[in-house]
C-alpha positions as CSV (number, residue, x, y, z in Angstrom):
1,X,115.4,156.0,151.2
2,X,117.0,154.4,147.7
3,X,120.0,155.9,146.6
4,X,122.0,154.9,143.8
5,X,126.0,156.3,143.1
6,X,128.2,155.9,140.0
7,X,131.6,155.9,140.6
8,X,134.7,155.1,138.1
9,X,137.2,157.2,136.2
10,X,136.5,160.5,134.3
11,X,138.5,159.9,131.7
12,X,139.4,156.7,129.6
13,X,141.8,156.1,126.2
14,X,140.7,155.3,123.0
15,X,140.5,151.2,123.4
16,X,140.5,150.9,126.8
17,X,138.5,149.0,129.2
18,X,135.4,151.7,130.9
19,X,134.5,150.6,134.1
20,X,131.9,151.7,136.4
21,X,130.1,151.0,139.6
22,X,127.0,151.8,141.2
23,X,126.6,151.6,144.6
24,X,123.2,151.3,146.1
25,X,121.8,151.9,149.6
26,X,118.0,152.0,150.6
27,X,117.1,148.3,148.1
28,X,118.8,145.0,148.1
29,X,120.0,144.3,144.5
30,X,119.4,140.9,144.8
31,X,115.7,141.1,145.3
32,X,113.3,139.8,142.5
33,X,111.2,142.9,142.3
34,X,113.9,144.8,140.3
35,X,116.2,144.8,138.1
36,X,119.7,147.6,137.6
37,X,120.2,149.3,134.8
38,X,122.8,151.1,133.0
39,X,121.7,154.2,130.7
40,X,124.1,156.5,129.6
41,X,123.6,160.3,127.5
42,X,125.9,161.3,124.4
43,X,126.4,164.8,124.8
44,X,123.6,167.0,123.0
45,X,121.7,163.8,122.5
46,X,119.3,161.5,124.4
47,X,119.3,158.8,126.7
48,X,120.4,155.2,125.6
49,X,120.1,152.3,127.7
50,X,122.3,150.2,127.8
51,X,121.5,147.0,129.8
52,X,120.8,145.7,133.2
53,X,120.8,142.9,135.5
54,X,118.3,140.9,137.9
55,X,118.6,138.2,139.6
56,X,118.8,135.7,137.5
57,X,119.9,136.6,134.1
58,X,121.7,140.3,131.9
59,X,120.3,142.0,129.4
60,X,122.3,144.2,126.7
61,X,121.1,146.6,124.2
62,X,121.8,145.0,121.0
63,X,124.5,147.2,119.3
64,X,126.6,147.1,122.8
65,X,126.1,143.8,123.7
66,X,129.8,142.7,122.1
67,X,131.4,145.5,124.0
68,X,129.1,145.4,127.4
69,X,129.5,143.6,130.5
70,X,127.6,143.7,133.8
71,X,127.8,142.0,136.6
72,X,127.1,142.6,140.8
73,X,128.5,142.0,144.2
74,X,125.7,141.1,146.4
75,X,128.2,141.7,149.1
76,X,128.7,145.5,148.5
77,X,125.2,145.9,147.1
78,X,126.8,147.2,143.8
79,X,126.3,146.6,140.0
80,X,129.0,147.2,137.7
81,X,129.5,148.0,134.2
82,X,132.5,147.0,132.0
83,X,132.5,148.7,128.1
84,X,135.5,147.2,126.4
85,X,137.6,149.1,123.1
86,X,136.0,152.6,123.7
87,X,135.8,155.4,121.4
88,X,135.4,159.1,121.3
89,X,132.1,158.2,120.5
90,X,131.5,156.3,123.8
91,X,132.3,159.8,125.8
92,X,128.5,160.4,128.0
93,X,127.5,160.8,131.5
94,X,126.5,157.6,132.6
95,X,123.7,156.9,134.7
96,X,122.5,153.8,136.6
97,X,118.8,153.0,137.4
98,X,116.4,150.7,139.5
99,X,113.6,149.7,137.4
100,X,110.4,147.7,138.4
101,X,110.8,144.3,137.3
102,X,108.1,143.4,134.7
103,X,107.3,147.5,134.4
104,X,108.1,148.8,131.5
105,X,109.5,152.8,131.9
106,X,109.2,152.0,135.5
107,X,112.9,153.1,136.4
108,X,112.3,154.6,139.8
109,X,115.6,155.5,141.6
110,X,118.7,157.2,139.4
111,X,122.1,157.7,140.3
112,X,122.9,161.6,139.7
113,X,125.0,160.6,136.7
114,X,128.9,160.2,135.7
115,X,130.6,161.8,133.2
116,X,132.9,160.2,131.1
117,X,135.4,161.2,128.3
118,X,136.8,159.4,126.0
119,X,139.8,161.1,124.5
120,X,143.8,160.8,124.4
């Protein structure tokens, strides 16, 4: 059985660092047939993805990609996201993702989502 989990902090300040990890159980995250993605929702609005990582390379949504990093630890089977000088407008619940590799709109397996606010 896949399961993915979000964890990190609830609450951030105004140009901070946000940092969050997924842990997943159930698929390696190393394997080629899939890559991990980040999504997040504003609230009242819909999903945005963000970016995601495979084995052998990142990809970030263009208006992020200044402000986004991701990276893994094979070792504890976990992706994480790092979203640099945050806003207000950077509060969401944030989701990670396995997708099919090579499948568009394939994402499978979702993490039951973490909210995070952005505020003083």
């Amino acid at each position: 059985q896949v399961q993915l989990q979000e964890s990190g902090p609830g609450l951030v300040k105004p140009s901070q660092t946000l940092s969050l990890t997924c842990t997943v159980s159930g698929s390696s995250i190393t394997s080629d047939s899939y890559t991990w993605n980040w999504i997040r929702q504003p609230p009242g609005k819909g999903l945005d993805w963000m970016g995601d990582i495979t084995y052998d390379r990142t990809y970030y949504m263009p208006a992020l990609k200044s402000r986004t990093y991701i990276s893994w630890d094979a070792s504890k089977n976990q992706f994480s996201l790092w979203l640099t000088t945050v806003t207000p407008e950077d509060t969401a619940v944030y989701y990670c993702a396995r997708e099919v590799a090579g499948v568009d709109h394939s994402m499978d397996y979702w993490g039951k989502g973490t909210l995070v606010i952005v505020s003083s």
